[in-house]
N, C-alpha and C positions, 0 to 999 in steps of 0.2 A: 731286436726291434726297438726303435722309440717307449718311453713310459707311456702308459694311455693317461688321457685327461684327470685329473681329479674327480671323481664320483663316476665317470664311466667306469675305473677300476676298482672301484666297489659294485658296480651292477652285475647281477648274475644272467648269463645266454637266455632268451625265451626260453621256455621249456615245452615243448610241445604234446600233446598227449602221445602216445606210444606205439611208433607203425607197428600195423598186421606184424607185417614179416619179423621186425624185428623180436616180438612177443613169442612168438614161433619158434624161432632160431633158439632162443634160446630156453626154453620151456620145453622144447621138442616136442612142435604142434603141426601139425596140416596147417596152413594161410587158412585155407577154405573153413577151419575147423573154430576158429579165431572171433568171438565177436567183439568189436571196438564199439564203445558208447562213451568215451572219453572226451570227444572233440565237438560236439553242439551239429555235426555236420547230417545232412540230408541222408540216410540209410537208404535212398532210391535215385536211382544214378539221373544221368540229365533226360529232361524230356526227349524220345527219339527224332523230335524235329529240330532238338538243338544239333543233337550227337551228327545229323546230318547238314547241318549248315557248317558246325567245324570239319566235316571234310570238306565241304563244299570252299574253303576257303584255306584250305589248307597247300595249295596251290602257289599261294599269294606270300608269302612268307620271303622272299627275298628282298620284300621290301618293309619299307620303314612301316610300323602301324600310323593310322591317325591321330595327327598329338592335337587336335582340337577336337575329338571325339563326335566329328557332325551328324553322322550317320543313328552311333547307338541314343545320342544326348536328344535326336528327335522320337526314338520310338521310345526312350524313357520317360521324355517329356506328355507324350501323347498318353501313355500308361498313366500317367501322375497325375495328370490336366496339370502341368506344371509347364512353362515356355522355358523351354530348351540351353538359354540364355543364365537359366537360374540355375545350373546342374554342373555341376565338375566330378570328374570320374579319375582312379586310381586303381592301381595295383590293390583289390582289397581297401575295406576301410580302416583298419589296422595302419596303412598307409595314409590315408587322412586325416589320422590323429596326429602321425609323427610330424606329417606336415605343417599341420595346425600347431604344434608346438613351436615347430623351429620361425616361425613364423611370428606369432607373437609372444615368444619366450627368449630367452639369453638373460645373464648374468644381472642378479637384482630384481628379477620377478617370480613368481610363484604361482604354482597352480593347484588349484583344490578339487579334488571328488573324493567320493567314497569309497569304502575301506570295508570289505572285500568287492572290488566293482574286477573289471576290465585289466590284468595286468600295463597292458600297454600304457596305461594312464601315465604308470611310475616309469617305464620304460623311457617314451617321448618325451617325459618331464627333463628326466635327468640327461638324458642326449641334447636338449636343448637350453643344458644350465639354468634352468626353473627348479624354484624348491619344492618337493612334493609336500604339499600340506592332505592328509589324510584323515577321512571324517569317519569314523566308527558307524556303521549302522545302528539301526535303534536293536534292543535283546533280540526284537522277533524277528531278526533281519529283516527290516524296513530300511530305503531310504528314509533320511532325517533331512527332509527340507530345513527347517530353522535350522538347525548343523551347520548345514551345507553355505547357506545362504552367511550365517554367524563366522565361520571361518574364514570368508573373504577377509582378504587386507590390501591397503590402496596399492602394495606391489602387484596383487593378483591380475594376472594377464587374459587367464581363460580358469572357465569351471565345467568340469566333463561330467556328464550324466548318464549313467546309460539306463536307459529306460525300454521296457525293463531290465532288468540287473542281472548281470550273468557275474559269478556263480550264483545269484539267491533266485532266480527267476520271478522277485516281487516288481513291484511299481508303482508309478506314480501317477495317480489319476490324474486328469485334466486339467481340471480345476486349480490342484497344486501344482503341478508343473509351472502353467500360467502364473501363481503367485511368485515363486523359485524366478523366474524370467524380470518380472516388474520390481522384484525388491533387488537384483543385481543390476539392474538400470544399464549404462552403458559402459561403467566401469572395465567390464571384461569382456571378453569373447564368450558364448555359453553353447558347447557343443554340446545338443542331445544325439547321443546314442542308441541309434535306434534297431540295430543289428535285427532284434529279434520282433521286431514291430509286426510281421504276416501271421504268428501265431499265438498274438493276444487273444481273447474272443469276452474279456472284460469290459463290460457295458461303460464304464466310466474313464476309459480308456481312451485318448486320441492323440493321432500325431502332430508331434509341435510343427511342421510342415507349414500350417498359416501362421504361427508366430517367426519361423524364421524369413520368408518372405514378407514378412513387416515388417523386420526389425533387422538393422545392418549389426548385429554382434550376435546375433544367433544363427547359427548350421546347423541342420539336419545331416546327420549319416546313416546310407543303408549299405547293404552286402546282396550280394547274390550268390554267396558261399551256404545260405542255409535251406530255405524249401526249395530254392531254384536247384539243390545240386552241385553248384560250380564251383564248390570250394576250391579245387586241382587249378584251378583256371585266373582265378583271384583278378575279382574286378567289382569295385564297391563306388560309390558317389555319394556327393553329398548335395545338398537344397537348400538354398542362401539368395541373397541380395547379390544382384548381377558384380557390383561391384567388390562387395565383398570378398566375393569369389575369385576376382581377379585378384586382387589383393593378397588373398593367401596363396595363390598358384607359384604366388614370386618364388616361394621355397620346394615349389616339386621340382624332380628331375623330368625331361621328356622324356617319353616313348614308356612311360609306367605300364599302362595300357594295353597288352597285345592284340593282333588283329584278331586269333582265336576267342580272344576272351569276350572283345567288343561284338564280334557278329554270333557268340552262344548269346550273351544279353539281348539283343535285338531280338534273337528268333523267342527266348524265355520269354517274354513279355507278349509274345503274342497270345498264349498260351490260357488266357485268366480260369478258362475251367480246370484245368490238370494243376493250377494252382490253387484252387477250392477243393480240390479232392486230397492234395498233401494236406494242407490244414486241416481238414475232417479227420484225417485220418490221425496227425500229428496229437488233436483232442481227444480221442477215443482212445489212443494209449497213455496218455499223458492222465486222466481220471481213470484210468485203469487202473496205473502204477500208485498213484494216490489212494486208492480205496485199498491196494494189495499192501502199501506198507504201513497204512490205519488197522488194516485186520492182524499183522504183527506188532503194532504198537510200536512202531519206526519214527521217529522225531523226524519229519520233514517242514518243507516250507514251503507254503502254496504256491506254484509256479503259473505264468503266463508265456511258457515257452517251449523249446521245445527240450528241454534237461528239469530233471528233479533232483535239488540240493536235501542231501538225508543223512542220518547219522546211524549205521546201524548196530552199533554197539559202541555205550559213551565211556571214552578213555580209552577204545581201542583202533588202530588205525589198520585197515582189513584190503586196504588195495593190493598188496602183496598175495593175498588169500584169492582174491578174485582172480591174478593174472595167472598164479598158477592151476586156474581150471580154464583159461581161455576166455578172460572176458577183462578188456580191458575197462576203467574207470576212471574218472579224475579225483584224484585226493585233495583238502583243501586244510592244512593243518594238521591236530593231533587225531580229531575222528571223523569229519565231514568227507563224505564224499558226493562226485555230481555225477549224472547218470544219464544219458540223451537218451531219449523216445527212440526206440529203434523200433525196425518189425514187430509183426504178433509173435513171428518166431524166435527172434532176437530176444525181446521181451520174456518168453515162457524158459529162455535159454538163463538169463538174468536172474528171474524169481527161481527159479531150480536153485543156481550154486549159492543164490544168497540164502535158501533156506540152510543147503547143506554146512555152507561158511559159519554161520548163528548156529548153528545144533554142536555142530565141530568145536566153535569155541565154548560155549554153554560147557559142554562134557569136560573141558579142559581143565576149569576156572573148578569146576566142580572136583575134579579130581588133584588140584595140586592142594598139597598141605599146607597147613597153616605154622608156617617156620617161627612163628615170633611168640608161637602161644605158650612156651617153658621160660620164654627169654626172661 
């Protein structure tokens, strides 16, 4: 085959958190027996009137989907108090970033976010011949707005934000965001990321949604991969300046979209109580897991989502330990792992092997010798 591009052949494949089955297979598990909290994903499958409106249109499949989105982009809009007009939709918002890259990115520009944010950042950077400029979070894993803002350079094309911040699940209040927006002026494109926006419940907390409808270089992105469910199904949008939007569409492919995905979102949205009982519930495990790894003295970081970024033993990297009891995890480095809010059962399944994993190792560290103490 052809050589790939320069810096595409330095990029390493997504890596995606680690199917059931496959943890299974080779662990020699039951599926059924398997809990995954690796992926930020919904542990409660779609609402049953979605599940029945994707059959209901499952019929329909021999044809093209809707590539102007009329149908979902009105009960979106109606959901949002947002005109319909302002909304562009994709395969997943993942798919809207790469867009937004290739779009105002190419050879000679750059783009800047933070550092541990979003892999895709660097992904779409670099498929789009932009330099990834990377901004350290502050120690306490905070966004670093002046960072952020200070790293712009007049190449900078776009600044991705994602608010709140997966892997740290911190954020950026209001207030500041707002500043972050008015001191990058028009210079750049400023996509906030707002993936995990349903299960904020932080008082000082709001979506940039009326700054990018004022402002033609700001996008809002959401997903309906996470309390809605619909990860399998991948179908996310963004919230922009009508023209803006057109603007960026020059670089998606059509038919991103699928009919399935567009009429589960139409029926999800109807739904606003069954999505106030996921967030109730999302919160009441999430200050669970918080008070549970406070009372082991667990380095974590206060999250507004639905993952807990924690360390549970520092200098040791223990995801290997968890998958061989059946519970997958995301590793983030040498010892950080991230953990999604799953069930209560899920959860009791969790704090079980992570006790057993800390006790197992403790007795290890404790039992090996001390090789260097004659040396």
């Amino acid at each position: 085959m052809p050589s790939l591009r320069a810096g595409v052949d330095r990029l390493p494949p997504y890596v995606a958190g680690r199917p059931i089955e496959e943890v299974a297979d080779e662990f020699g598990f039951d599926p059924r027996s398997v809990v995954k909290l690796a992926s930020n994903e919904s542990p409660l499958p779609p609402f049953p009137e979605v599940v029945e409106a994707i059959a209901a249109h499952a019929g329909t499949l021999n044809r093209y989907p809707d590539n102007g989105w009329h149908e979902v982009a009105r009960a979106v809009g109606e959901w949002l108090d947002v005109d319909e007009k302002n909304l562009m939709f994709a395969g997943g918002s993942s798919e809207l970033l790469r867009v937004f890259a290739l779009a105002v990115g190419g050879a000679g520009t750059s783009a800047v976010y933070a550092w541990p944010s979003f892999i895709i950042y660097r992904l779409a950077s670099v498929l789009a011949e932009s330099e990834p400029i990377e901004v350290p979070l502050t120690a306490d894993h905070q966004l670093d707005p002046d960072a952020l803002v200070e790293a712009i350079r007049s190449d900078t094309t776009v600044l991705y934000l994602c608010n709140p911040n997966n892997p740290t699940g911190s954020y950026l209040g209001s207030a500041r965001m707002k500043e972050v927006i008015d001191r990058v002026g028009d210079s750049a494109l400023v996509v906030i990321d707002e993936a995990y926006f349903d299960y904020v419940t932080a008082s000082d907390y709001a979506s940039a949604i009326p700054e990018a409808l004022a402002r033609p270089n700001v996008v809002v992105t959401r997903t309906f991969s996470k309390v809605f469910g619909l990860a399998g199904l991948r179908v996310g949008f963004a919230i922009g300046q009508e023209k803006t939007l057109l603007e960026l569409r020059r670089a998606q492919a059509p038919f991103t979209v699928s009919t399935l995905a567009m009429a589960a979102a139409i029926e999800a949205v109807r739904h606003p109580h069954r999505i106030r009982e996921r967030v109730e519930a999302n919160e009441t495990g999430r200050q669970r897991l918080a008070r549970e790894l406070s009372m082991r003295q667990i380095e974590y970081v206060p999250s507004q989502t639905n993952f807990i970024f924690f360390r549970p033993i520092p200098g040791v990297n223990l995801e290997e330990n968890f998958l061989r009891r059946g519970v997958i995890v995301r590793p983030f480095g040498e010892d950080w792992l991230r953990v999604t809010i799953g069930t209560p059962e899920e959860m009791n399944r969790f704090l079980s092997e992570l006790d057993e994993i800390r006790q197992q190792t403790s007795d290890i560290r404790h039992e090996t010798p001390n090789l260097t103490s004659d040396i």
